[in-house]
C-alpha positions in Angstrom: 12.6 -56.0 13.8 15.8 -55.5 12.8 18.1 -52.6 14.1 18.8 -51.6 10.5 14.9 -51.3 10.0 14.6 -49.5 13.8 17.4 -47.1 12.3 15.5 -46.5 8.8 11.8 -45.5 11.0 14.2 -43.2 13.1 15.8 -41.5 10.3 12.3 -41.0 8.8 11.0 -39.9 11.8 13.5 -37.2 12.2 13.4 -36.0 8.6 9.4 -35.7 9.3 10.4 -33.5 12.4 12.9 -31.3 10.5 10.2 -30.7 7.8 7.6 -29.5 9.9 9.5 -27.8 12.4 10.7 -25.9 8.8 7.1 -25.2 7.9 5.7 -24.0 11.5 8.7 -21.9 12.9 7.8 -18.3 12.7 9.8 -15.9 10.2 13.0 -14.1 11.0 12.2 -10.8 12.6 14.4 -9.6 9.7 12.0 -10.3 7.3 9.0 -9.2 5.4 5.9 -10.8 6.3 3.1 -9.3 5.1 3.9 -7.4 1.5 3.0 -8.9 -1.8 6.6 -8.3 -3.7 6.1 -8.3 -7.1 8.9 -10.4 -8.6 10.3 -7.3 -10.5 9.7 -4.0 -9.9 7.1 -2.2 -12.2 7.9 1.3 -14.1 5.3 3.4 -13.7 4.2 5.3 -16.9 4.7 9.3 -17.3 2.1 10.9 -15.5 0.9 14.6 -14.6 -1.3 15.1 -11.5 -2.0 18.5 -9.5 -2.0 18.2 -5.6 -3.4 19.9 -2.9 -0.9 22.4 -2.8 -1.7 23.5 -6.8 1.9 22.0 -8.0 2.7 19.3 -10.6 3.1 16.1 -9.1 5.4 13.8 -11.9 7.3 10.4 -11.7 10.1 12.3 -10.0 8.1 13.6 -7.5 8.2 9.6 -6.0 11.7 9.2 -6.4 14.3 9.3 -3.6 11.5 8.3 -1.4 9.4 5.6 -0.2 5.9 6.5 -1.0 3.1 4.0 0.2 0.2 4.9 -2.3 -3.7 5.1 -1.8 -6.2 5.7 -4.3 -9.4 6.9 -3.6 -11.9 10.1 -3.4 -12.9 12.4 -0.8 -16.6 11.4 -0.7 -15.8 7.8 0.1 -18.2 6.7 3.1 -15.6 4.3 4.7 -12.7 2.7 2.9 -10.8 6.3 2.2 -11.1 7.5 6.0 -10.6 4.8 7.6 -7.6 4.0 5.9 -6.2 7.7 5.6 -7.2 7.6 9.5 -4.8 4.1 10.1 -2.4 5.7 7.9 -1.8 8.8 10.0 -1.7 6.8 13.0 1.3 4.7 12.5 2.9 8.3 10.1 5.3 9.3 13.0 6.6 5.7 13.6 7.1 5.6 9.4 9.0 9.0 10.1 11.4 7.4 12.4 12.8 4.6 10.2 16.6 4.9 10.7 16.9 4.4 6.4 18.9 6.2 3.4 15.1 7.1 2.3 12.0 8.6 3.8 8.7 7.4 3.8 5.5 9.0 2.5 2.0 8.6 2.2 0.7 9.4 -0.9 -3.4 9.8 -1.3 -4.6 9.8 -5.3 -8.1 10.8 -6.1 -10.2 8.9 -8.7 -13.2 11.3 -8.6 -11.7 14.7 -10.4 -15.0 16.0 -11.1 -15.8 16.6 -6.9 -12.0 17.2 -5.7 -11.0 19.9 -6.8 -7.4 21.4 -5.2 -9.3 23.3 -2.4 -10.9 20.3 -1.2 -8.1 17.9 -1.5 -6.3 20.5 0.8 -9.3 20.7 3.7 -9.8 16.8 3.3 -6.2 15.6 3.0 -4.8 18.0 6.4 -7.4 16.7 8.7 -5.9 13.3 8.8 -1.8 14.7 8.2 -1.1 17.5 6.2 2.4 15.9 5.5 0.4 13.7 3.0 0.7 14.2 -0.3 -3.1 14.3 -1.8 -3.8 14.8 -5.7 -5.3 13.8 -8.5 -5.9 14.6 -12.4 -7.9 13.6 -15.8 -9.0 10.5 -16.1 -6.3 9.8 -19.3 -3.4 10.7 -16.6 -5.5 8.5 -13.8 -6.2 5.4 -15.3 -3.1 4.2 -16.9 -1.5 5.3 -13.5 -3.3 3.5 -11.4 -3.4 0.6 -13.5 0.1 0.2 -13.5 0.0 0.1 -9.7 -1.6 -3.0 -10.1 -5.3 -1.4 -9.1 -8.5 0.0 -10.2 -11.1 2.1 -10.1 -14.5 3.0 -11.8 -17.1 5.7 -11.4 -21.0 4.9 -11.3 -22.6 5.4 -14.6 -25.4 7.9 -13.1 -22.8 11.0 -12.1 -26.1 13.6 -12.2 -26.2 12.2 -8.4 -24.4 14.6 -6.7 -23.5 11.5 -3.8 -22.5 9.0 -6.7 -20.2 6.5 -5.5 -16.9 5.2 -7.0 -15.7 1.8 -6.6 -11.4 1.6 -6.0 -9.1 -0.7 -5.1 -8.1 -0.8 -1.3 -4.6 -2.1 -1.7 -1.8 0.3 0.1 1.2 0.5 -3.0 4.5 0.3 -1.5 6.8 2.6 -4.6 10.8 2.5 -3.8 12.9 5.0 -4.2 13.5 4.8 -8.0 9.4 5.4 -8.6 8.9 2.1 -9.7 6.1 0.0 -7.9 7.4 -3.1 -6.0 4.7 -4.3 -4.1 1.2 -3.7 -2.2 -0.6 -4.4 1.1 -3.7 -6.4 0.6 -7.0 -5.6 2.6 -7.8 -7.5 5.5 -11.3 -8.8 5.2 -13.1 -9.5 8.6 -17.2 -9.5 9.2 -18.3 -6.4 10.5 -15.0 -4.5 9.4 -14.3 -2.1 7.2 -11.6 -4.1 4.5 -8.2 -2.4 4.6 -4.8 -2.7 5.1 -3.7 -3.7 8.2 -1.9 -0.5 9.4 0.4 -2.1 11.7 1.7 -4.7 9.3 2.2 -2.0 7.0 4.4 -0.4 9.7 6.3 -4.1 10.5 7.3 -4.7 6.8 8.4 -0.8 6.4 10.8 -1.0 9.2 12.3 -3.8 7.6 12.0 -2.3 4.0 13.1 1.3 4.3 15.1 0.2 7.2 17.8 -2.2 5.4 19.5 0.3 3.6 
């Protein structure tokens, strides 16, 4: 073999190294690694909810804030606690993000007819009663939560009082100006509850609300 054809398999052979060394090496620390970013950020229509508290929550009630946003309802059997329960945990590390912007949890319930204001209130401050918990009429609830990119429907048989509602699990990261910019997918595992993984929520949001 020649040594131009020795040189040829060796410059092939190194170009095959640089290529997967490319696709295994592990992200920068400075980067996001588990948010979906939506390629542009999405305006979220005029809306009018109550919260817990009995005051108006608008579209500028989100801004100059990071608000990571859960829809649900208070008699969800698992997805809705468990969540709110991750959420709370990692709240005081979301708190202390050195960034021009706070970060917030916002809870959004799909089920006005059984949370009413009180029990927002009662549900909302056992997990943190910094959250921000509210909800509203179905015409101000669905194009809302559409626009976040999720959904939700209630079972046709509501004379149950137990009736379930069926809701995305997604966490909705919305920046500072209120518009929606990307969400945190549920993490599906046998035997698991599927939600968002709490503590790559809190990875991505030290890097997000952090970079300012």
């Amino acid at each position: 073999m020649s040594r131009l054809s020795l040189a040829l398999i060796a410059l092939a052979a190194l170009i095959v190294g640089i290529v997967i060394a490319v696709n295994i090496a592990p992200p920068k620390s400075d980067e996001t690694q588990y948010i979906n970013l939506y390629p542009q950020a999405r305006a979220l229509p005029a809306f009018s909810l109550t919260d817990s508290n009995g005051q108006t929550l608008t579209n500028e009630s989100l801004q100059s804030q990071w608000t990571l946003v859960f829809v649900g309802y208070t008699f969800c059997p698992d997805i809705c606690p468990t969540s709110l329960s991750d959420l709370s945990s990692i709240y005081p590390e979301l708190q202390a993000i050195e960034g021009q912007y706070p970060v917030k949890v916002a809870f959004i319930s799909v089920d006005p007819a059984r949370d009413t204001t009180e029990r927002l209130a009662e549900y909302i401050n056992f997990f943190e009663p910094d959250f921000i918990a509210a909800t509203g009429e179905h015409a101000d609830l669905f194009p809302f939560v559409r626009a976040m990119g999720m959904m939700y429907s209630t079972s046709q048989n509501t004379d149950d009082e137990n009736y379930l509602v069926d809701h995305s699990s997604s966490v909705v990261l919305v920046n500072p100006q209120g518009h929606v910019v990307g969400r945190f997918k549920p993490e599906f595992a046998a035997g698991k509850v599927a939600v968002s993984d709490s503590k790559r929520i809190l990875h991505d949001m030290k890097i997000i609300a952090g970079a300012e």
